[in-house]
N, C-alpha and C positions, 0 to 999 in steps of 0.2 A: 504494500500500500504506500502509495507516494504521495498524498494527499498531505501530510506532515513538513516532509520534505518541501513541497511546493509552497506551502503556505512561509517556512524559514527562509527559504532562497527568495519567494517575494518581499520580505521584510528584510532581507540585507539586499537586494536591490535597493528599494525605496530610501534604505536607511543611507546608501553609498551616494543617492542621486539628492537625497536634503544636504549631506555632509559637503557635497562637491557645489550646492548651491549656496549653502552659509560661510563657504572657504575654508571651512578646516581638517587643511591638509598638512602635514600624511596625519593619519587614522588609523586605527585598530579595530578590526569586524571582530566583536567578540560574538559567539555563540553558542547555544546548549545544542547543538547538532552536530555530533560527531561525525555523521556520514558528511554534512555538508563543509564542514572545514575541510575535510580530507578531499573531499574533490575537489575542492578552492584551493587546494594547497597545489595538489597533480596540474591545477591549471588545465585541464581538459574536462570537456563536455560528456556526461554520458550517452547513451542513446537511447533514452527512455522521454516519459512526460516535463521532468526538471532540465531537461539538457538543456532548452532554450531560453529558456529564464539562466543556467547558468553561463550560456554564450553572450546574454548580455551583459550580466556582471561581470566575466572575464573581459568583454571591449569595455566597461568603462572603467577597469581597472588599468588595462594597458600601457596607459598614457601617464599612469600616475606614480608616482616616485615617495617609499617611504609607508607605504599600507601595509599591513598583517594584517592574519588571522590566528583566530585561538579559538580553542572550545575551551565553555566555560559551564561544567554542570549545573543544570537549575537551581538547585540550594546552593550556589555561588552569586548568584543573581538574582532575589528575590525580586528587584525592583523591577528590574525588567520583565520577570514573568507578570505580575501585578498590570505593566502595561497595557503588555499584549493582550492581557484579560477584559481590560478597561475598553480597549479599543477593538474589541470582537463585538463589545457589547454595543456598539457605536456602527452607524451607516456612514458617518461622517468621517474626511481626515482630520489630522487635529495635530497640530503642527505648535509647538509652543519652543520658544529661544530664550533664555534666562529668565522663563518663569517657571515655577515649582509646584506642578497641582499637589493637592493634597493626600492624593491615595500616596506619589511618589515620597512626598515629604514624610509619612508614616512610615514607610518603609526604609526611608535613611533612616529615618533614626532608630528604628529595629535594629538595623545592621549592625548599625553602631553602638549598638548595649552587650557592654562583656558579657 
């Protein structure tokens, strides 16, 4: 079932084309998808339903000097699961640049309690 995969490779799309639109470059694709760093690492397409979503990422990485990748297990990133939850629940995109919603802010400060 690729429908997983599809939906992590659309989210560091999207995430690589806000980053390249606010300039901050180089960058670090962190994510809980191990299959998907590993094929972003190989820099080749597979030949399944993700290939073409990953042939875009690969072009609009190409040009860029200074990016990684990592996986990063879900209980490493709570905030960001939290997100992707927030914004499942949403029809809308929702685009926010040094502001801090509140689900997020809860969650830093989780993080951050020894």
């Amino acid at each position: 079932m690729l429908a997983p995969l599809i939906a992590e490779a659309l989210a560091v799309k999207n995430g690589i084309l806000l980053t390249l639109y606010s300039g901050l470059v180089p960058f670090q694709i962190e994510t809980d998808s191990l299959q998907l760093a590993n094929i972003l690492h190989l820099c080749k397409a597979p030949s399944n339903d993700v290939g073409n979503i990953i042939c875009e990422i690969l072009g609009l990485l190409e040009s860029i000097h200074g990016w990684s990748i990592c996986h990063v297990p879900r209980r490493g990133n709570t905030t960001a699961h939290s997100l992707a939850k927030l914004g499942r629940s949403s029809d809308l995109d929702c685009f926010r640049l040094n502001v801090c919603s509140p689900c997020v802010e809860t969650c830093i400060l989780t993080e951050a309690l020894p």
